[in-house]
C-alpha positions in Angstrom: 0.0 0.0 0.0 2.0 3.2 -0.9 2.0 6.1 1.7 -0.1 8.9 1.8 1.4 11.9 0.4 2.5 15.1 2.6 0.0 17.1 3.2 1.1 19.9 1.0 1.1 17.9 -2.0 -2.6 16.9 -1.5 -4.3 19.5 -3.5 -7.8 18.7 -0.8 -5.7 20.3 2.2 -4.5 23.1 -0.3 -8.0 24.0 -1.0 -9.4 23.3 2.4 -6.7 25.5 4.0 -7.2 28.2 1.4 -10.8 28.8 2.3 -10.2 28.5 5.8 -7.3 31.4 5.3 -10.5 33.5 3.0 -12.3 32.9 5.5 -10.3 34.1 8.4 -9.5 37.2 5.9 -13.1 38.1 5.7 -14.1 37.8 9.4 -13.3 41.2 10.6 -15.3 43.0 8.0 -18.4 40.6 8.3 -18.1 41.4 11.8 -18.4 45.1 11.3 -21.7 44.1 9.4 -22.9 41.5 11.9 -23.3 38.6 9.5 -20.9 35.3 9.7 -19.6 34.0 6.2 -22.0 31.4 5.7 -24.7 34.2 6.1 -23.1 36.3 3.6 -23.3 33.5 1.0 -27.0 33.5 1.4 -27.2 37.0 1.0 -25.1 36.7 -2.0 -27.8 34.3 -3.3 -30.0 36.3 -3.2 -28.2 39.4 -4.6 -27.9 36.6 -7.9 -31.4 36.2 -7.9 -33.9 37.6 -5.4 -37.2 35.6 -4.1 -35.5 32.4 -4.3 -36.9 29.5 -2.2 -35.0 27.8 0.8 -34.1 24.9 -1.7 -33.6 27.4 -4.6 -30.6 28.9 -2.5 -29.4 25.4 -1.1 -29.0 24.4 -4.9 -26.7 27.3 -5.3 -24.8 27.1 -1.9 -24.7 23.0 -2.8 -25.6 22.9 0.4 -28.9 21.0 2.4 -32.1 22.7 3.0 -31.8 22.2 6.5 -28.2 23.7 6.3 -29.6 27.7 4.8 -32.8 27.4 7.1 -31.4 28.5 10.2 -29.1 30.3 8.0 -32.1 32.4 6.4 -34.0 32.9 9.8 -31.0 34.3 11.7 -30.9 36.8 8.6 -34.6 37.5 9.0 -34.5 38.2 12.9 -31.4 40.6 11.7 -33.9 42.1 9.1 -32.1 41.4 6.4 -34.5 39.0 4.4 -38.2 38.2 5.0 -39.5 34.8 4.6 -43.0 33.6 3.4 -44.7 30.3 2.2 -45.1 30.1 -1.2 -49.5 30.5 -1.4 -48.9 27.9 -4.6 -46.9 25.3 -3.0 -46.7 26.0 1.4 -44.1 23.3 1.1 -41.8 26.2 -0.3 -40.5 29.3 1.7 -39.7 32.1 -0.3 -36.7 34.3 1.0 -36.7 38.3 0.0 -34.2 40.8 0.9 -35.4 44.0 3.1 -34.0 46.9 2.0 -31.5 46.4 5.1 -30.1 43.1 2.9 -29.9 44.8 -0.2 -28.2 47.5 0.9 -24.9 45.2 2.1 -24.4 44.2 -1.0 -22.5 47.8 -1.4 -21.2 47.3 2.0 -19.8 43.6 1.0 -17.9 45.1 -2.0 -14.9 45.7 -0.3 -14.4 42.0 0.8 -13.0 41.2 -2.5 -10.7 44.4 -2.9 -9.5 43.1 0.8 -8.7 38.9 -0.7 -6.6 40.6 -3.6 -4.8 42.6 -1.3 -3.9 40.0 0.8 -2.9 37.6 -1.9 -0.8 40.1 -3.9 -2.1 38.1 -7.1 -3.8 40.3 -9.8 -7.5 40.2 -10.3 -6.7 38.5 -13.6 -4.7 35.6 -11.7 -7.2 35.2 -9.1 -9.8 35.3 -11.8 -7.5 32.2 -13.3 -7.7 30.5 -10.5 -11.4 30.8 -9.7 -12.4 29.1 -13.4 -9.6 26.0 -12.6 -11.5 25.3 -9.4 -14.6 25.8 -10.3 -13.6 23.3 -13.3 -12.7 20.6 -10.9 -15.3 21.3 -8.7 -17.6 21.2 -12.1 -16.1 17.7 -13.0 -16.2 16.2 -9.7 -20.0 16.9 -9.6 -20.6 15.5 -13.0 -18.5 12.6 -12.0 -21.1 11.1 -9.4 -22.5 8.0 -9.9 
């Protein structure tokens, strides 16, 4: 059985430790606004595409249902996004954004001025980057049985 590699030669701990150094880069700022990351990716969700659905902004976070709805009713107790059943289907919960949650969209913009800071790469190398990962991540998907 051949040995595991180090762990900086296993691109899974590169891209683990990558977020988690994104992530600690953004904390202070999200902070400041009084959202945590995983918040901020809802809101981001719904910046894409207002009115989505609990399972509509799952599908985009690939993430569970039951994952965004504490996620989504921590945001609407912060009044950042109201939440309603959908009258055509009360299996669906429709999420909006208050004009609170709109608003930190402009507020948010500086979090990727602050990540290319921080990585002294260009916006045109990060850009690179972002399009070879979201390949793999694209293949990996496909890939399921």
């Amino acid at each position: 059985m051949p040995a595991a590699l180090p762990l900086d030669d296993q691109l899974c701990f590169s891209l683990y430790a990558t977020s988690m150094a994104i992530n600690r880069a953004y904390k202070p700022m999200l902070d400041r606004l009084g959202i945590t990351y995983p918040q901020y990716l809802v809101l981001h969700a719904l910046w894409e595409e207002d009115g989505r659905t609990v399972g509509a902004i799952a599908d985009r976070l690939a993430l569970e249902s039951s994952t965004v709805t504490p996620l989504v009713k921590r945001l609407e107790a912060a009044g950042f996004v109201t939440r309603e059943r959908n009258p055509d289907d009360e299996r669906q919960v429709q999420v909006r954004l208050t004009d609170r949650g709109a608003a930190m969209r402009e507020q948010c913009g500086c979090l990727a001025e602050e990540l290319l800071d921080r990585a002294g790469m260009s916006g045109e190398q990060l850009g690179a980057l972002n399009r070879q990962v979201q390949a793999l991540w694209q293949a990996l998907r496909d890939s399921r049985g």
